[in-house]
Backbone as JSON Lines, residues from 0, in Angstrom:
{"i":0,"aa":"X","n":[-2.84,7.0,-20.28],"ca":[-1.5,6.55,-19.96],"c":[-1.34,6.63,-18.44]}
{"i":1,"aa":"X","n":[-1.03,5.68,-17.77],"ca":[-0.35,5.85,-16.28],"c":[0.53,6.86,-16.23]}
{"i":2,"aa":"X","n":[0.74,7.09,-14.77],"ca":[1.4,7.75,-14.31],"c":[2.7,7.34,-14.4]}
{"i":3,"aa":"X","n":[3.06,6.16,-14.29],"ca":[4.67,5.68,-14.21],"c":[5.22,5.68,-15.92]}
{"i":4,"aa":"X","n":[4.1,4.93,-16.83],"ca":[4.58,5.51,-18.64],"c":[4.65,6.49,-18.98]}
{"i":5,"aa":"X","n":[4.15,8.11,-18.18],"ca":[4.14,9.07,-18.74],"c":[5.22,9.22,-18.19]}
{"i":6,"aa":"X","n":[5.67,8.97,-16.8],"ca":[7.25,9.67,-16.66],"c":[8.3,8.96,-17.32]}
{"i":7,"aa":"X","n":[8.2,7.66,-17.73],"ca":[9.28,6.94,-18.65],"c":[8.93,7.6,-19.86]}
{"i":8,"aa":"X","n":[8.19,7.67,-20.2],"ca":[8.08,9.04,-21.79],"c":[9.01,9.86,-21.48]}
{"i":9,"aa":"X","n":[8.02,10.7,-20.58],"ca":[9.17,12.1,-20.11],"c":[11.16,12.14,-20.3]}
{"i":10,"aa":"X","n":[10.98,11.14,-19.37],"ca":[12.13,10.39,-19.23],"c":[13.38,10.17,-20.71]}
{"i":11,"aa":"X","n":[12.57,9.46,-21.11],"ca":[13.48,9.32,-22.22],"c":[13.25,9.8,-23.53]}
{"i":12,"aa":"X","n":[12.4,10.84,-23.79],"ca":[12.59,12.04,-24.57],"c":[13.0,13.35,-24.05]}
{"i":13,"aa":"X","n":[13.17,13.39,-22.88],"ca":[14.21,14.97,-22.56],"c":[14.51,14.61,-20.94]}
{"i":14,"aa":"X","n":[14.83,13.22,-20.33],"ca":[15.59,13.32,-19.22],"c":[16.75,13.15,-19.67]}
{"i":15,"aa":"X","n":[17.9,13.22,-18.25],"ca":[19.08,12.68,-18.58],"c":[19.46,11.85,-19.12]}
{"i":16,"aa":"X","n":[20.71,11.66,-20.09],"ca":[20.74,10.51,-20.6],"c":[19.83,10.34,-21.72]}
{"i":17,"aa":"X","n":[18.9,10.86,-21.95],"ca":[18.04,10.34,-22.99],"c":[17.85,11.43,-24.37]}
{"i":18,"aa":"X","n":[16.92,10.77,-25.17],"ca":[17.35,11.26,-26.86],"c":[17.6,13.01,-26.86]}
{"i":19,"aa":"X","n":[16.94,13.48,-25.4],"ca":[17.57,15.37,-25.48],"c":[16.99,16.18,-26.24]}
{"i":20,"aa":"X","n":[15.58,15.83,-26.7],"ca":[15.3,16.54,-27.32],"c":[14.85,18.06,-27.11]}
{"i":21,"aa":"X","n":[15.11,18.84,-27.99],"ca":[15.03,20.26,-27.67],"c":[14.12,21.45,-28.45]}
{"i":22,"aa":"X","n":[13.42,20.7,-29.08],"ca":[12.04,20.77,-29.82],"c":[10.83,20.04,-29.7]}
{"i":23,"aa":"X","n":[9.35,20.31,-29.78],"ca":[8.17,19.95,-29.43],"c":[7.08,20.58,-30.14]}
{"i":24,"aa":"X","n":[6.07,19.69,-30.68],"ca":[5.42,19.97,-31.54],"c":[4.17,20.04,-31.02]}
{"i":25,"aa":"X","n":[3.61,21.38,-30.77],"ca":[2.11,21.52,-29.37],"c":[1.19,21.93,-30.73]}
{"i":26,"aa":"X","n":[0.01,21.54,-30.9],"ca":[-1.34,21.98,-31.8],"c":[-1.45,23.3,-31.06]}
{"i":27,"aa":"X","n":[-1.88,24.27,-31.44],"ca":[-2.71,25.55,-30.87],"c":[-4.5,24.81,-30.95]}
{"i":28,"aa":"X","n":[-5.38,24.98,-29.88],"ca":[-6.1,23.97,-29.81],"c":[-6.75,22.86,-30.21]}
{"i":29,"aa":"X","n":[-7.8,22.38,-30.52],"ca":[-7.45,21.09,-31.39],"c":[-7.14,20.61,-33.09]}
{"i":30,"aa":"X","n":[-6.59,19.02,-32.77],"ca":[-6.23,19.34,-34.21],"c":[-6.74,18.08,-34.44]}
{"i":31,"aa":"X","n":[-6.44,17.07,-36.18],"ca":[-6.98,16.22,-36.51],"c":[-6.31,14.43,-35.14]}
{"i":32,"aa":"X","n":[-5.22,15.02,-34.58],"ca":[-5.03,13.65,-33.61],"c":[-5.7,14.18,-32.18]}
{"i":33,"aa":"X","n":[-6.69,15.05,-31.83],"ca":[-7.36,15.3,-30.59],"c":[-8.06,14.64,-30.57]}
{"i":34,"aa":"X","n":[-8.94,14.18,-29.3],"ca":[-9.83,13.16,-28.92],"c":[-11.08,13.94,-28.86]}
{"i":35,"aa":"X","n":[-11.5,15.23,-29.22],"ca":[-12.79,15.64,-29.03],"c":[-12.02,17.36,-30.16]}
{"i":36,"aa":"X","n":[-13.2,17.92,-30.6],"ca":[-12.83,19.5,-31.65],"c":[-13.07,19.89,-30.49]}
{"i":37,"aa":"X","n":[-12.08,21.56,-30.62],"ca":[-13.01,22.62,-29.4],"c":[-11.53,23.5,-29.99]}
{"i":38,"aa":"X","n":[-11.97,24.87,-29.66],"ca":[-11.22,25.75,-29.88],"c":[-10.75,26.75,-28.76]}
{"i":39,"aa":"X","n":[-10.01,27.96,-28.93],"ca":[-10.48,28.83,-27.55],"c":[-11.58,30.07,-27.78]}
{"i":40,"aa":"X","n":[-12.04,29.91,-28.33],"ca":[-13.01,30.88,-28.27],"c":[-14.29,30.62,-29.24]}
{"i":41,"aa":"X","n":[-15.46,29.71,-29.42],"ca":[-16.5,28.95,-29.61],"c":[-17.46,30.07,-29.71]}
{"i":42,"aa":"X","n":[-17.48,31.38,-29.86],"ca":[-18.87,32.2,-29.74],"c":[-18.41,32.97,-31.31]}
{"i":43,"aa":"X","n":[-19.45,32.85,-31.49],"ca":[-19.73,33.31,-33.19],"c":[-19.19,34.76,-33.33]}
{"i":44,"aa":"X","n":[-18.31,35.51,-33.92],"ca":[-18.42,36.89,-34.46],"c":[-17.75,37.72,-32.88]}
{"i":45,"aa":"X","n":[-16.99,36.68,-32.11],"ca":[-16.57,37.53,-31.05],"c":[-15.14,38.24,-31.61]}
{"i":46,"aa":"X","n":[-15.39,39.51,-32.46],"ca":[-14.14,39.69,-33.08],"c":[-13.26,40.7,-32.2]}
{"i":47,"aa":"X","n":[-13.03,41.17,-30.71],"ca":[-12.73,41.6,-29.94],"c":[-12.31,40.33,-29.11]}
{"i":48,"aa":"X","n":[-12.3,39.18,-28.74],"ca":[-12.0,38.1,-28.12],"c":[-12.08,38.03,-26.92]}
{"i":49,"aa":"X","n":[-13.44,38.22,-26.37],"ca":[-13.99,38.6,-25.0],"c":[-14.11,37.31,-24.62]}
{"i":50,"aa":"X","n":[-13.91,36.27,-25.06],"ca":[-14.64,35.35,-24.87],"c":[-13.53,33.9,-24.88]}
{"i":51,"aa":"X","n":[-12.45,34.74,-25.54],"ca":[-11.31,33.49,-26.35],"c":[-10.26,33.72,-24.36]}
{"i":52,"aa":"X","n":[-10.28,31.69,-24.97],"ca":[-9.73,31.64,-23.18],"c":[-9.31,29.98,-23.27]}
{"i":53,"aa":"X","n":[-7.69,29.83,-23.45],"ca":[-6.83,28.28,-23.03],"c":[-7.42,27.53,-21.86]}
{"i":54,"aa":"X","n":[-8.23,27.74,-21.03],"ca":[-8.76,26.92,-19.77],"c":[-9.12,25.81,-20.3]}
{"i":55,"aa":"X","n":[-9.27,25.13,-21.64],"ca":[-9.24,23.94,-22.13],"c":[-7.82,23.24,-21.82]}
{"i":56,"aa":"X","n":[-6.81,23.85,-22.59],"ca":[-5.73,22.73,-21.88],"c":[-5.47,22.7,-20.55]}
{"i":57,"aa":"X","n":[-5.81,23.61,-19.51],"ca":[-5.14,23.05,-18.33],"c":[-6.28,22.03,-17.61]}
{"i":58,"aa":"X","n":[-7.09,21.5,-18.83],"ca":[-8.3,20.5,-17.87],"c":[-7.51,19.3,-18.1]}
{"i":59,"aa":"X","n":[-7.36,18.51,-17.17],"ca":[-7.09,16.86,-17.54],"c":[-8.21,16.0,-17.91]}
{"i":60,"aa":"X","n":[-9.74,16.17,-17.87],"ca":[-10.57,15.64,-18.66],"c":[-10.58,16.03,-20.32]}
{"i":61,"aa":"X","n":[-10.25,17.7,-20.29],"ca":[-10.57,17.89,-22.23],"c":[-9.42,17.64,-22.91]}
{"i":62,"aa":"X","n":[-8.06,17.83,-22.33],"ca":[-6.82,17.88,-23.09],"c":[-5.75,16.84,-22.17]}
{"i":63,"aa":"X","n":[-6.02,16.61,-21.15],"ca":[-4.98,15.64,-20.35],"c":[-3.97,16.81,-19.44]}
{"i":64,"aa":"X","n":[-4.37,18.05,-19.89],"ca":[-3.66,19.02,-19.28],"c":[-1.98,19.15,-20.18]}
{"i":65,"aa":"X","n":[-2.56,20.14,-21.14],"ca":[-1.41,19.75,-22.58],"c":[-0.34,20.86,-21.58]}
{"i":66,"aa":"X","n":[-1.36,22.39,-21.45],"ca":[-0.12,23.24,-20.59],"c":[1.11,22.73,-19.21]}
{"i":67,"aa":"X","n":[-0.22,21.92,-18.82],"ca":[0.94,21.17,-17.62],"c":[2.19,20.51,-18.1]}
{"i":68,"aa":"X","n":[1.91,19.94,-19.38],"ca":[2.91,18.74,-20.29],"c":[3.94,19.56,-20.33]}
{"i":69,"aa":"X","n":[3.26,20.91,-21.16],"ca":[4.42,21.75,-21.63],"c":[5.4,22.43,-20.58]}
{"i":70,"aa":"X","n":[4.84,22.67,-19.37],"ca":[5.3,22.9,-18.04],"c":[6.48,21.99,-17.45]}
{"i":71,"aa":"X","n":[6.1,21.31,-17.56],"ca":[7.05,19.99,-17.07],"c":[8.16,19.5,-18.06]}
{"i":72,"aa":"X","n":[7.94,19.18,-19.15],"ca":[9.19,19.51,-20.25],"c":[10.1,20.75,-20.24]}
{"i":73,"aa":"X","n":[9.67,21.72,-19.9],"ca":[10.37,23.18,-19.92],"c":[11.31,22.93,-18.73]}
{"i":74,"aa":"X","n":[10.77,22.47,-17.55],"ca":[11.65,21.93,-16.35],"c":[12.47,21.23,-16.56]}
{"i":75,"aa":"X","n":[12.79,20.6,-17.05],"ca":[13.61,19.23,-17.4],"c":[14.73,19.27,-17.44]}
């Protein structure tokens, strides 16, 4: 998506004037509408979670940067 459709998204699901919404529906990492599987923590039997780590969403190649999304809606 461009840069100018994602802010008319933005825009008119929680700018001024627009539908206001005040709910949002985020996957905890991927789900069946993601463009690639991956989880946060990929190592077998790490049952202490040494290893479990969100640095997937803030990539704009693996997730488009979902935390940033959520960042910027919270502003709004």
């Amino acid at each position: 998506m461009t840069a100018k459709t994602q802010e008319q998204l933005m825009h008119q699901y929680w700018g001024t004037g627009s539908a206001n919404f005040t709910v949002g529906r985020i996957p905890i990492a991927s789900c069946d509408f993601s463009t690639h599987v991956y989880s946060y923590d990929d190592v077998a039997n790490d049952t202490t979670l040494s290893h479990f780590s969100i640095d997937v969403d803030r990539d704009d190649t693996a997730t488009g940067n979902k935390l940033g999304f959520i960042k910027e809606v919270l502003e709004r």
